[in-house]
Predicted model as a PDB file, atoms N, CA, C, CB and O in Angstrom, pLDDT in the B-factor column:
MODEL        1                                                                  
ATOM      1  N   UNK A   1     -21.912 -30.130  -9.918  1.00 64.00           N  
ATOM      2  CA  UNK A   1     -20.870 -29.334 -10.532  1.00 64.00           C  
ATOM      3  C   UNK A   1     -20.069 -28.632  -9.441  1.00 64.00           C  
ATOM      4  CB  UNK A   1     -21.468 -28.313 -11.526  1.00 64.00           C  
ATOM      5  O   UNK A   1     -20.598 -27.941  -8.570  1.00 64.00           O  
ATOM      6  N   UNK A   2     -18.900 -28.830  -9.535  1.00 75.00           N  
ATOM      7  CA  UNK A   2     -18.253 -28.209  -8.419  1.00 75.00           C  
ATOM      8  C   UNK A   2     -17.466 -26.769  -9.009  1.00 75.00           C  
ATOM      9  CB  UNK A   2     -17.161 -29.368  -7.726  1.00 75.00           C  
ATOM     10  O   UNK A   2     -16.908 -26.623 -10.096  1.00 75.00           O  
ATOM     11  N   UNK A   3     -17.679 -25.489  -7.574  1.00 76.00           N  
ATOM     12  CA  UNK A   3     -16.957 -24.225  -8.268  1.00 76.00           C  
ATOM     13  C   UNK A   3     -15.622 -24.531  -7.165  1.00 76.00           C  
ATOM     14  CB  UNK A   3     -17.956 -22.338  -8.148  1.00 76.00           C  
ATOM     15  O   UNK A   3     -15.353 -25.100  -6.107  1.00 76.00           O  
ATOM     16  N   UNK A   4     -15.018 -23.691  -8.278  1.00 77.00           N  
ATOM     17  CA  UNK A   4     -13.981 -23.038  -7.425  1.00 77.00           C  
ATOM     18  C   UNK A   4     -13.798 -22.229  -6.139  1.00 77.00           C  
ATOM     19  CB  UNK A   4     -13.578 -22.419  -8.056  1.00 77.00           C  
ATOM     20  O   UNK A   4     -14.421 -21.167  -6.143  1.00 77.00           O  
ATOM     21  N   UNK A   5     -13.185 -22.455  -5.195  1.00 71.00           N  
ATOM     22  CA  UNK A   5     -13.147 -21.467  -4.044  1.00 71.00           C  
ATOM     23  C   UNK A   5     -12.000 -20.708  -4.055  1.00 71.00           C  
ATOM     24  CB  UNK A   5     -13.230 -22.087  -2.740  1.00 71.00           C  
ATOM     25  O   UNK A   5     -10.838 -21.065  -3.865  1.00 71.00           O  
ATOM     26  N   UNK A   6     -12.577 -19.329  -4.363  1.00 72.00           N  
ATOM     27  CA  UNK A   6     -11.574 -18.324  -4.400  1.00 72.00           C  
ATOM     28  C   UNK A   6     -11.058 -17.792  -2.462  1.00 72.00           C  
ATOM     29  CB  UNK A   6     -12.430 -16.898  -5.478  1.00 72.00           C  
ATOM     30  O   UNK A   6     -11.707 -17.611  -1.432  1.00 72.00           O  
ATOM     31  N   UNK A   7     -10.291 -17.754  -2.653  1.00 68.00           N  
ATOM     32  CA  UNK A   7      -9.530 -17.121  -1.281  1.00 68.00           C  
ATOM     33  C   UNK A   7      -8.845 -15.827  -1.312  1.00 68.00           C  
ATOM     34  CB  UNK A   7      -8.421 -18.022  -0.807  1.00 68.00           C  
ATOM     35  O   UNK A   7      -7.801 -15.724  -1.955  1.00 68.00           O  
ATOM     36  N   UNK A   8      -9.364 -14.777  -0.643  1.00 69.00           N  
ATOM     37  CA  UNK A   8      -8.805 -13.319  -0.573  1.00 69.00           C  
ATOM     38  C   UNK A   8      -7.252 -13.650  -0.779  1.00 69.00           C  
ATOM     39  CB  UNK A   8      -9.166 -12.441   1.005  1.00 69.00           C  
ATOM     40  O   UNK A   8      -6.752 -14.683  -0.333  1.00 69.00           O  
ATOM     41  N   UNK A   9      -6.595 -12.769  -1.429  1.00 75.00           N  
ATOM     42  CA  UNK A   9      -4.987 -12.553  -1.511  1.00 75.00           C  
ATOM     43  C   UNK A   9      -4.717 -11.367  -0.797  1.00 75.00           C  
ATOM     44  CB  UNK A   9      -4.368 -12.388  -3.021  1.00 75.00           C  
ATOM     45  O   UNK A   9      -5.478 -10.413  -0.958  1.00 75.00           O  
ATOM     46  N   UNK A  10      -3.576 -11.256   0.108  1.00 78.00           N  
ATOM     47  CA  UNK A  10      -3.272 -10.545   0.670  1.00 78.00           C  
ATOM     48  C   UNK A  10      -1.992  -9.196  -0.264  1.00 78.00           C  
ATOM     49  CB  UNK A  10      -2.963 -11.454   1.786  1.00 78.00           C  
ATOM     50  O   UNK A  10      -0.852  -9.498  -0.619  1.00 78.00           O  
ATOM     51  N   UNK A  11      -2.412  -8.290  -0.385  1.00 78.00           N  
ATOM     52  CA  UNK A  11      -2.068  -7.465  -0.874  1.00 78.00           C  
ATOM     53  C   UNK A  11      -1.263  -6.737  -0.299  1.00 78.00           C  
ATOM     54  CB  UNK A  11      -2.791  -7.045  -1.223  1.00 78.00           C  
ATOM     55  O   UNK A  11      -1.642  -5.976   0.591  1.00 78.00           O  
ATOM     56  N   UNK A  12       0.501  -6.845  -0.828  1.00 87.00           N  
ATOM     57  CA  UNK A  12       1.274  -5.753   0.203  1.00 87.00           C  
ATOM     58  C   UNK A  12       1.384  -4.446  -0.258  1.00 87.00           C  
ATOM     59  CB  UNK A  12       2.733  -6.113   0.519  1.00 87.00           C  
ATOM     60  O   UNK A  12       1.419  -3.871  -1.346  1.00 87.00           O  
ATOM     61  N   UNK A  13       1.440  -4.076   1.285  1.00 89.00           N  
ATOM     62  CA  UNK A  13       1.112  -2.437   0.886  1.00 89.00           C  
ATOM     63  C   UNK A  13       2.114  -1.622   1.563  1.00 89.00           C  
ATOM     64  CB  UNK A  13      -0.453  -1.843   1.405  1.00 89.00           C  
ATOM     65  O   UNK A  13       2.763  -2.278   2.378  1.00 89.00           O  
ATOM     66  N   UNK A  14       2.421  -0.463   1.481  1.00 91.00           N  
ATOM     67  CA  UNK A  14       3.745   0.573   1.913  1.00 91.00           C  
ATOM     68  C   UNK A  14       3.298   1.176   3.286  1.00 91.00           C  
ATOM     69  CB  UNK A  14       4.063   2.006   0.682  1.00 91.00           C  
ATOM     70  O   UNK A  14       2.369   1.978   3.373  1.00 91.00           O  
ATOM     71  N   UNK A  15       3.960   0.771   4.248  1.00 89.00           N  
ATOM     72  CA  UNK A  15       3.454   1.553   5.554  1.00 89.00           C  
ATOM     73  C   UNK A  15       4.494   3.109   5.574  1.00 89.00           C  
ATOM     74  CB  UNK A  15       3.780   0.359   7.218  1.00 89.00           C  
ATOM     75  O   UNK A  15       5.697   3.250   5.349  1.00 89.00           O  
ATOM     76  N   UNK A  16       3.702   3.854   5.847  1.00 85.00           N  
ATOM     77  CA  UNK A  16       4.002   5.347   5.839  1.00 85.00           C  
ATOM     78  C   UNK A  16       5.222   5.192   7.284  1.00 85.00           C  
ATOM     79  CB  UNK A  16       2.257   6.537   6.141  1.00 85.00           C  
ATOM     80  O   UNK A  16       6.339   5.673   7.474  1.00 85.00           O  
ATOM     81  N   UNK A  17       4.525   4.478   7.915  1.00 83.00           N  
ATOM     82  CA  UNK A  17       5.319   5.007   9.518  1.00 83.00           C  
ATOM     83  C   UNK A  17       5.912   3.099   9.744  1.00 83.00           C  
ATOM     84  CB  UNK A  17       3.597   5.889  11.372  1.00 83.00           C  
ATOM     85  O   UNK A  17       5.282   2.188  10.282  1.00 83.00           O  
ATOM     86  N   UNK A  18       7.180   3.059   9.155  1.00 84.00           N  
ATOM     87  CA  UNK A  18       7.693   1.615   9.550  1.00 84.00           C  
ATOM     88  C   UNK A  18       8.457   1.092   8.679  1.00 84.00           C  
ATOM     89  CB  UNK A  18       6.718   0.643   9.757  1.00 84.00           C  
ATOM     90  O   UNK A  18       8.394   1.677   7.598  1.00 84.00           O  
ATOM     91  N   UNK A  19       9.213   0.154   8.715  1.00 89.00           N  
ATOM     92  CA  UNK A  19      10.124  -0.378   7.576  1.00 89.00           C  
ATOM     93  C   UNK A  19       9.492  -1.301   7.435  1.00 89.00           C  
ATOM     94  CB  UNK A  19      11.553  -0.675   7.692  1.00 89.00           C  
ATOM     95  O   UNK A  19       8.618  -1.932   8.030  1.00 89.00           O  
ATOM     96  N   UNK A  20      10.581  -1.354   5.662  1.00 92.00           N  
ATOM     97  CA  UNK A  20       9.476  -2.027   4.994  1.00 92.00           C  
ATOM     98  C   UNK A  20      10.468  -2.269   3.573  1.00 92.00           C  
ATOM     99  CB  UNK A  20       7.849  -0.978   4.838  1.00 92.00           C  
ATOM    100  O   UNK A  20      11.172  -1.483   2.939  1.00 92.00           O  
ATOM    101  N   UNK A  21      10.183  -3.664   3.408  1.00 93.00           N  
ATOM    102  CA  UNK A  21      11.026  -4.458   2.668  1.00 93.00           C  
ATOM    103  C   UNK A  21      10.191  -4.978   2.117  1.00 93.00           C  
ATOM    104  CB  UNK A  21      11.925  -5.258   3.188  1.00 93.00           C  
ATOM    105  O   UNK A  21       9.140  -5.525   2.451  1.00 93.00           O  
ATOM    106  N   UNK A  22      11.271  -4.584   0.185  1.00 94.00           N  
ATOM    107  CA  UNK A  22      10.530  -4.834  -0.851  1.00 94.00           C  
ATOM    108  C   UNK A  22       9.956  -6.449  -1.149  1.00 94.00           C  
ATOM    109  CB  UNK A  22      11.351  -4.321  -1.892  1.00 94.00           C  
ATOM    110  O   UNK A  22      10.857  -7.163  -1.591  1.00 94.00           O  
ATOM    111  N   UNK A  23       9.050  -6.926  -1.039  1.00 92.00           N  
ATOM    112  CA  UNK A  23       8.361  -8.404  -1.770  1.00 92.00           C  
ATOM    113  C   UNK A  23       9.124  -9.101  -2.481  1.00 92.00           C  
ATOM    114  CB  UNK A  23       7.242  -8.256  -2.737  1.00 92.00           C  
ATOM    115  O   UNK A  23       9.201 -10.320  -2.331  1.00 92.00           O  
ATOM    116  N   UNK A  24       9.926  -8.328  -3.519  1.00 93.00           N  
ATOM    117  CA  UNK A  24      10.568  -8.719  -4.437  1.00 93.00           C  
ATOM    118  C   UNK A  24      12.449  -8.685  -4.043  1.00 93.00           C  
ATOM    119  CB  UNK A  24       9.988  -7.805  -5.613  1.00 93.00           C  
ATOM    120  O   UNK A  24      13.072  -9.719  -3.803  1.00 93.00           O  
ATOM    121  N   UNK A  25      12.753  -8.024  -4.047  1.00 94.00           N  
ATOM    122  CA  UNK A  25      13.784  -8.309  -3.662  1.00 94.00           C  
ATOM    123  C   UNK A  25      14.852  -8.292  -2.220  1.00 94.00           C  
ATOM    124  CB  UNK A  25      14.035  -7.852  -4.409  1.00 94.00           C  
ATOM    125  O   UNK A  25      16.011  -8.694  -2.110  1.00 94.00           O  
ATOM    126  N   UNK A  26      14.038  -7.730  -1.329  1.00 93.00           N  
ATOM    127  CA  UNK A  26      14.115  -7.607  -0.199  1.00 93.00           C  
ATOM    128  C   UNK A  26      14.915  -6.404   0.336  1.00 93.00           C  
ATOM    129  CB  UNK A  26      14.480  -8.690   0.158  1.00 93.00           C  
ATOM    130  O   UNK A  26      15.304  -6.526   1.497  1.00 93.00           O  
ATOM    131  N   UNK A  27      15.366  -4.758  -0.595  1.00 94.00           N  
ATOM    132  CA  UNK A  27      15.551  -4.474  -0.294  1.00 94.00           C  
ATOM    133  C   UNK A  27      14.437  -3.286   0.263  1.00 94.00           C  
ATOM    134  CB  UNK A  27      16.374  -4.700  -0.736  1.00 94.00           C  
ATOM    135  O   UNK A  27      13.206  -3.317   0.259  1.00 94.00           O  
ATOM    136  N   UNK A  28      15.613  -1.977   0.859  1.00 94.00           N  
ATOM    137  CA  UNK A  28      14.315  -1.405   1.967  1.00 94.00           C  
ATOM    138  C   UNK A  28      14.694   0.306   1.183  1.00 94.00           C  
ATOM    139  CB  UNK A  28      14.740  -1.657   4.440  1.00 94.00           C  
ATOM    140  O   UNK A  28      14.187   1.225   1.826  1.00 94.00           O  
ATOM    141  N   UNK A  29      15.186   0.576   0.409  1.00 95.00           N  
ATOM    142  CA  UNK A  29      15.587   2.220  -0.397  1.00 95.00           C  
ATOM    143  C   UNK A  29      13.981   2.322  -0.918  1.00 95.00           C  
ATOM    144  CB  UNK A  29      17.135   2.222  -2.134  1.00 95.00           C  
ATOM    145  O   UNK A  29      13.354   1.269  -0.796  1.00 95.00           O  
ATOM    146  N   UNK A  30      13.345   3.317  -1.410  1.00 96.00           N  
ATOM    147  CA  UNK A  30      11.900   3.158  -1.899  1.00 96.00           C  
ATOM    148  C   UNK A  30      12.092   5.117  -2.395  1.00 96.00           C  
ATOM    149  CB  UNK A  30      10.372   2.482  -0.276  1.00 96.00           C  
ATOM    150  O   UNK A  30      12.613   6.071  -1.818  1.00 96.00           O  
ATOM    151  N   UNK A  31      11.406   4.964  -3.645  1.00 96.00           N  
ATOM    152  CA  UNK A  31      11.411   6.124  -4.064  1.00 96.00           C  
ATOM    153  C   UNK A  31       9.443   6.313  -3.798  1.00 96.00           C  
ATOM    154  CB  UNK A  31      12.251   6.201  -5.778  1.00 96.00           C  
ATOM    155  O   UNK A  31       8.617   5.696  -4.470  1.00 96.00           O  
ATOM    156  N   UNK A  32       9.143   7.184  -2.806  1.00 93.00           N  
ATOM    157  CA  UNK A  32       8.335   7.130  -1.980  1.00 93.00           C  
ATOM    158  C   UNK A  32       6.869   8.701  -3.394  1.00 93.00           C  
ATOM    159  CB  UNK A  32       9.381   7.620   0.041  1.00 93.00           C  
ATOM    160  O   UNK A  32       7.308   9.810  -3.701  1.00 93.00           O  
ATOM    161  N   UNK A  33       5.409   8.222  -3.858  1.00 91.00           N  
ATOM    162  CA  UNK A  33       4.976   9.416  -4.386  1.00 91.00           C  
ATOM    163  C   UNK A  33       4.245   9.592  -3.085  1.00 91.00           C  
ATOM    164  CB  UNK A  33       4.165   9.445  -5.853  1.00 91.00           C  
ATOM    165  O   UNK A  33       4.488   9.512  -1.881  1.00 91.00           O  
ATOM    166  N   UNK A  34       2.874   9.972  -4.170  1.00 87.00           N  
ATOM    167  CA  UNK A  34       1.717  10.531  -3.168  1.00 87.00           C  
ATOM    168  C   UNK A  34       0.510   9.091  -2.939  1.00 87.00           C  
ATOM    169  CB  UNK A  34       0.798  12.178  -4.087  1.00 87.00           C  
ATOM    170  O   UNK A  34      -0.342   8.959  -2.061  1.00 87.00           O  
ATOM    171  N   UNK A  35       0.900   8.052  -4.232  1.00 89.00           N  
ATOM    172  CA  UNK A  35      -0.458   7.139  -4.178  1.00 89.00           C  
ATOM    173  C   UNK A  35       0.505   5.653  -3.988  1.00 89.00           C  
ATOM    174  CB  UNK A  35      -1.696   7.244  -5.938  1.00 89.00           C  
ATOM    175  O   UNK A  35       0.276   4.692  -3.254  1.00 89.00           O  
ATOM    176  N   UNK A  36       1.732   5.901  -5.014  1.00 93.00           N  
ATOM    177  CA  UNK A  36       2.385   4.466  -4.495  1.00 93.00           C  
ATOM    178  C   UNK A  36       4.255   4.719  -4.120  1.00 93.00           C  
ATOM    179  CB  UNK A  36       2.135   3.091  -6.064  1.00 93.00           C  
ATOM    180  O   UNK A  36       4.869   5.771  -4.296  1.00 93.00           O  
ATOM    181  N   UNK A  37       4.739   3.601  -3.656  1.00 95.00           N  
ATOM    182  CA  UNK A  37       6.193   3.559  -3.769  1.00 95.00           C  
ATOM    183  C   UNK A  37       6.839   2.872  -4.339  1.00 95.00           C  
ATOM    184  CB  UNK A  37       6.700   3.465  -2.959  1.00 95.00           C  
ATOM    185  O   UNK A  37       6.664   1.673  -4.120  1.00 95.00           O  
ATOM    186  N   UNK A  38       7.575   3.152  -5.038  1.00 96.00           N  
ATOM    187  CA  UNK A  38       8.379   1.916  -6.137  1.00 96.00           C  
ATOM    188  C   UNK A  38       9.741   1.942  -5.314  1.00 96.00           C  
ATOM    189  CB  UNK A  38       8.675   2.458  -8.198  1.00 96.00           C  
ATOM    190  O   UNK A  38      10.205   2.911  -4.713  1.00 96.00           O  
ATOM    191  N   UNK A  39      10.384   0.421  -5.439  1.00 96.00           N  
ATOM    192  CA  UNK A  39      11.698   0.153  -5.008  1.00 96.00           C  
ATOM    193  C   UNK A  39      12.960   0.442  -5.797  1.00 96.00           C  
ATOM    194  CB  UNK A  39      11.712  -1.077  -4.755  1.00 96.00           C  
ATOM    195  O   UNK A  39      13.340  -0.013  -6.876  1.00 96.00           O  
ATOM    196  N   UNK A  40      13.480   1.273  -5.013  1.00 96.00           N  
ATOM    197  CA  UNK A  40      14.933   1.697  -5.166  1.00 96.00           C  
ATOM    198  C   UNK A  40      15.756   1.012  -6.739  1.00 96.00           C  
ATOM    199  CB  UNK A  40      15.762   1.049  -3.618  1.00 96.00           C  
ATOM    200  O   UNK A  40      16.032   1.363  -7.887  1.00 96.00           O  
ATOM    201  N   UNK A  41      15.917  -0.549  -5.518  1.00 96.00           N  
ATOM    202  CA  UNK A  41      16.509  -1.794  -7.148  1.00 96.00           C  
ATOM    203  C   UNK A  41      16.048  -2.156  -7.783  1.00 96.00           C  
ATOM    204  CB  UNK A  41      16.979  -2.962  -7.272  1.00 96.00           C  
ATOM    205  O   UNK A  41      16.632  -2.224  -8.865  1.00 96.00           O  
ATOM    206  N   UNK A  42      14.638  -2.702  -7.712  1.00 95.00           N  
ATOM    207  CA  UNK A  42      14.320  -3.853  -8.298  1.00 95.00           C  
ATOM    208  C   UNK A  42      12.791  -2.970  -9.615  1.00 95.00           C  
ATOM    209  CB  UNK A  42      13.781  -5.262  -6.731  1.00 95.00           C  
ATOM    210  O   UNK A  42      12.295  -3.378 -10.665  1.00 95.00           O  
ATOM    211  N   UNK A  43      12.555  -1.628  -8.738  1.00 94.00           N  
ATOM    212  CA  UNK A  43      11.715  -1.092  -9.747  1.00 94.00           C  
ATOM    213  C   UNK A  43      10.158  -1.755  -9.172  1.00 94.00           C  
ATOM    214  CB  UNK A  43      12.290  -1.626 -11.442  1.00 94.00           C  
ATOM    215  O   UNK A  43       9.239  -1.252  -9.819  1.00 94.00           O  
ATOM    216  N   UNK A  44       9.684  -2.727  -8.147  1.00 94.00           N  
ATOM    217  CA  UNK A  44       8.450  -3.079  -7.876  1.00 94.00           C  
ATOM    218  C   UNK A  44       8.029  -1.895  -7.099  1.00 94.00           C  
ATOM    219  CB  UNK A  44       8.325  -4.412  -7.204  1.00 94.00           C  
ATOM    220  O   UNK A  44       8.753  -1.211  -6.375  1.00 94.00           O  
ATOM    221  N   UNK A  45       6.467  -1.698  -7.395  1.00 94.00           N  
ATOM    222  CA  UNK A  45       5.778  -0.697  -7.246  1.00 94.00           C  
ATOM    223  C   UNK A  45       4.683  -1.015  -5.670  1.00 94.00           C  
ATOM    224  CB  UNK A  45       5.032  -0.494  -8.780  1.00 94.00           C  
ATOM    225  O   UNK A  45       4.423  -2.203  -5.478  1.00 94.00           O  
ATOM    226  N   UNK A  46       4.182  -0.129  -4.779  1.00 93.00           N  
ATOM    227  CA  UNK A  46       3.803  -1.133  -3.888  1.00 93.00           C  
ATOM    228  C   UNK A  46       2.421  -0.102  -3.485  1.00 93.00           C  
ATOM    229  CB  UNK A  46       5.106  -1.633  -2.562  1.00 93.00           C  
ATOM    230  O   UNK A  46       2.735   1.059  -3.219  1.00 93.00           O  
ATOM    231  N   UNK A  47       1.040  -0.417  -3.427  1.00 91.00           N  
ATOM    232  CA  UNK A  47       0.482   1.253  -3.022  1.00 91.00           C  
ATOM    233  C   UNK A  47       0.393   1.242  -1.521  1.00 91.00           C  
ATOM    234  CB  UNK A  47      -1.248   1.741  -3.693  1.00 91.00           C  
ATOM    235  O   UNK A  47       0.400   0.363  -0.660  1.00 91.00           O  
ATOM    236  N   UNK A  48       0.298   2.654  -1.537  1.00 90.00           N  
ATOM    237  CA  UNK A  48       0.901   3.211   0.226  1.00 90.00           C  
ATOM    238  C   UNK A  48      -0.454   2.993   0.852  1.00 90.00           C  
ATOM    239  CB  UNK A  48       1.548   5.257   0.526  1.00 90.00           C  
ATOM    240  O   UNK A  48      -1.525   3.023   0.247  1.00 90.00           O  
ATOM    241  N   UNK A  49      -0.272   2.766   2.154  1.00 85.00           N  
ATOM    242  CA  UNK A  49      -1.569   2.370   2.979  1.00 85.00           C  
ATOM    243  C   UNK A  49      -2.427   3.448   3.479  1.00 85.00           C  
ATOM    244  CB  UNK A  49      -1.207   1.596   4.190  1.00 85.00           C  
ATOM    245  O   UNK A  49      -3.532   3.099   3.894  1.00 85.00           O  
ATOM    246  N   UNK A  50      -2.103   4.782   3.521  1.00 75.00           N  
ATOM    247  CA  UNK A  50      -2.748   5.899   3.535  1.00 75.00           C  
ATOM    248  C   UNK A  50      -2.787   7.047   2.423  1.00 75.00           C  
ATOM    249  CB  UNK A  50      -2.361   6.331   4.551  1.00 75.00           C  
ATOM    250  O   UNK A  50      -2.845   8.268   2.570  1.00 75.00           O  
ATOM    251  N   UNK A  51      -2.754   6.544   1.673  1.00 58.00           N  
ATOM    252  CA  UNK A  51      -3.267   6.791   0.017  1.00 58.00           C  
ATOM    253  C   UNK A  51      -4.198   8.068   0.193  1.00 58.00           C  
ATOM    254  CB  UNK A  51      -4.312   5.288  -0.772  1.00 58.00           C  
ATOM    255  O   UNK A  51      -4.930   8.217  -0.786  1.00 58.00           O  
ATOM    256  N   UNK A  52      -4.325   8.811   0.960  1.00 53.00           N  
ATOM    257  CA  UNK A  52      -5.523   9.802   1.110  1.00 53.00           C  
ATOM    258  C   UNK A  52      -4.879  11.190   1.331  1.00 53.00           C  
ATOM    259  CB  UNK A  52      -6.558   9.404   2.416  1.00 53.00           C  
ATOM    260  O   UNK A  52      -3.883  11.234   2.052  1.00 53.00           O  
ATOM    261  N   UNK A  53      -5.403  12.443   0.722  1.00 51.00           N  
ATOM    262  CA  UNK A  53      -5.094  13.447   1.142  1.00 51.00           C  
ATOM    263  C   UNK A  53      -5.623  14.615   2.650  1.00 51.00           C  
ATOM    264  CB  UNK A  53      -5.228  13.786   0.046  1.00 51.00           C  
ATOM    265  O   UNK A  53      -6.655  14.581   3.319  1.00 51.00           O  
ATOM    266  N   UNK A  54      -4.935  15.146   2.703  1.00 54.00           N  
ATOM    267  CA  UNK A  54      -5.268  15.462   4.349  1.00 54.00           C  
ATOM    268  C   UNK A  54      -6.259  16.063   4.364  1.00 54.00           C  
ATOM    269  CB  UNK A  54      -4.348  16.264   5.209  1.00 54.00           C  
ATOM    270  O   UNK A  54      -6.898  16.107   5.415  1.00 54.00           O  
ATOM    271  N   UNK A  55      -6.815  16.864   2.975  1.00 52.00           N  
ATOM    272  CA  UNK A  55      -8.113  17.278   3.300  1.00 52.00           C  
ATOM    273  C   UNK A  55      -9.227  16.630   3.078  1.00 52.00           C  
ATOM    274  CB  UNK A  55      -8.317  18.242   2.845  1.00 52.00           C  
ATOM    275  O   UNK A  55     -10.259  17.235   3.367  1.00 52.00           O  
ATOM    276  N   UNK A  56      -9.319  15.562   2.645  1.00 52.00           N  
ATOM    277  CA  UNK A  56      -9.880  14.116   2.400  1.00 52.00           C  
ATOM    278  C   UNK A  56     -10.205  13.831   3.963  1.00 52.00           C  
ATOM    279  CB  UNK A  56      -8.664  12.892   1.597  1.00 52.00           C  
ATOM    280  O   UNK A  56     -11.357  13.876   4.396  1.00 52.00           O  
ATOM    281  N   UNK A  57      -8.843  13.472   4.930  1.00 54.00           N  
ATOM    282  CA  UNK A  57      -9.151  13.016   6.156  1.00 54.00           C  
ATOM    283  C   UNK A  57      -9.840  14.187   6.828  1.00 54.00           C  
ATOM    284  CB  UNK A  57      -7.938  12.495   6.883  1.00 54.00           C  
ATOM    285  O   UNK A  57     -10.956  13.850   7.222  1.00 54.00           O  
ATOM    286  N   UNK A  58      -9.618  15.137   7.025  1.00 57.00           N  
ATOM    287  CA  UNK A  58     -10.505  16.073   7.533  1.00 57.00           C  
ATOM    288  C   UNK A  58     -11.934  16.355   7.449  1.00 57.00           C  
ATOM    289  CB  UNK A  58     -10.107  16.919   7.233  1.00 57.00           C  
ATOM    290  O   UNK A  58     -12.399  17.147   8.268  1.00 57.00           O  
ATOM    291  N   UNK A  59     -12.681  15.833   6.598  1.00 56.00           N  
ATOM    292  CA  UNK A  59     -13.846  15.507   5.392  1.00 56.00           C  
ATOM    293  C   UNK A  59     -14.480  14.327   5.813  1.00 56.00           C  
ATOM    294  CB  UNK A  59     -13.255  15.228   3.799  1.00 56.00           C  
ATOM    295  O   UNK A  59     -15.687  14.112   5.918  1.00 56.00           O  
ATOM    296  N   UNK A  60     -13.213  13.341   6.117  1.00 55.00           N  
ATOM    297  CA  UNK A  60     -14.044  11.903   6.779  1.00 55.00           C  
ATOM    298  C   UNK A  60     -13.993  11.798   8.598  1.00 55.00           C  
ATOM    299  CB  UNK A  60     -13.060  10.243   6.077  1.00 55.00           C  
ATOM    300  O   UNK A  60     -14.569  10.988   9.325  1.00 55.00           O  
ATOM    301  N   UNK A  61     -13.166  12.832   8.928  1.00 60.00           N  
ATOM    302  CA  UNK A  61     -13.379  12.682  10.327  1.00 60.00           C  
ATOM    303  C   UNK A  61     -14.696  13.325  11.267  1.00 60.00           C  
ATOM    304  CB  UNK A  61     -12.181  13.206  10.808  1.00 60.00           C  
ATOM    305  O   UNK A  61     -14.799  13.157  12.482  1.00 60.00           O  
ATOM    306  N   UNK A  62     -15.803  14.204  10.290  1.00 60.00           N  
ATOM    307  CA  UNK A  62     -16.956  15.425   9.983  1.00 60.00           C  
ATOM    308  C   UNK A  62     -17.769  14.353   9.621  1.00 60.00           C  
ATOM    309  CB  UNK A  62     -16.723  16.795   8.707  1.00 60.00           C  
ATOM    310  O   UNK A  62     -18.949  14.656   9.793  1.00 60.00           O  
ATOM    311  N   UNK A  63     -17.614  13.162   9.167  1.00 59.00           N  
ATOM    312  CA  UNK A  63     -18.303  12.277   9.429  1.00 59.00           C  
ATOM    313  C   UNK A  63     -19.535  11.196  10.535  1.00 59.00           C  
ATOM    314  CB  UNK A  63     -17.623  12.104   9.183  1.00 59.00           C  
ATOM    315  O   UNK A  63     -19.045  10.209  11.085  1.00 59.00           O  
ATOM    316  N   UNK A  64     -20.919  11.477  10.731  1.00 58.00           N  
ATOM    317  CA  UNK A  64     -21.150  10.705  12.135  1.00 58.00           C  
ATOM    318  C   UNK A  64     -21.060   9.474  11.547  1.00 58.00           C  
ATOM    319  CB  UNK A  64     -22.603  10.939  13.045  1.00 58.00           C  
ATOM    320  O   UNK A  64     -21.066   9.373  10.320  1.00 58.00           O  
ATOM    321  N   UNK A  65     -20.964   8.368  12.390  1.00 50.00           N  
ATOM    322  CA  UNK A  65     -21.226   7.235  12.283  1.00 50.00           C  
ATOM    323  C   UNK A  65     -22.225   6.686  12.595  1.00 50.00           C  
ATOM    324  CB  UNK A  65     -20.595   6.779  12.629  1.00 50.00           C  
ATOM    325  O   UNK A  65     -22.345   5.474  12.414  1.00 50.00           O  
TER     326      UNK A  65                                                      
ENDMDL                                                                          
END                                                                             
C-alpha cells in the first residue's frame, strides 16, 4: 500500500525589519497589527515573524539552555 508523502509548505510571513511584497498581489502598502499584517489592496493577511511581546522576550532571554 503506498502513502502519500507530505512535504513541509513554506509559509510566508511579514518581516518586521525589510520589504516585503504581498504573495498575492505584489504590492508592498500593509496595514501592519500586533500578530498579523494585511495588504493595503488586495486585503491578504500575512502573520508577522516576531509575533511576540517584549515582555515575552525578556522572559525567554532568563531562559538557560
Amino acid at each position: 500500500m503506498e502513502r502519500p508523502v507530505l512535504m513541509p509548505t513554506r509559509v510566508p510571513l511579514y518581516a518586521l525589519h525589510g520589504r516585503n511584497s504581498c504573495p498575492s498581489c505584489g504590492a508592498s502598502q500593509w496595514f501592519v497589527g500586533r500578530i498579523i499584517a494585511e495588504c493595503a489592496c488586495c486585503g491578504d493577511a500575512l502573520p508577522i515573524n516576531h509575533a511576540i511581546r517584549p515582555t515575552q522576550m525578556t522572559a525567554l532571554r532568563n531562559i538557560a539552555a
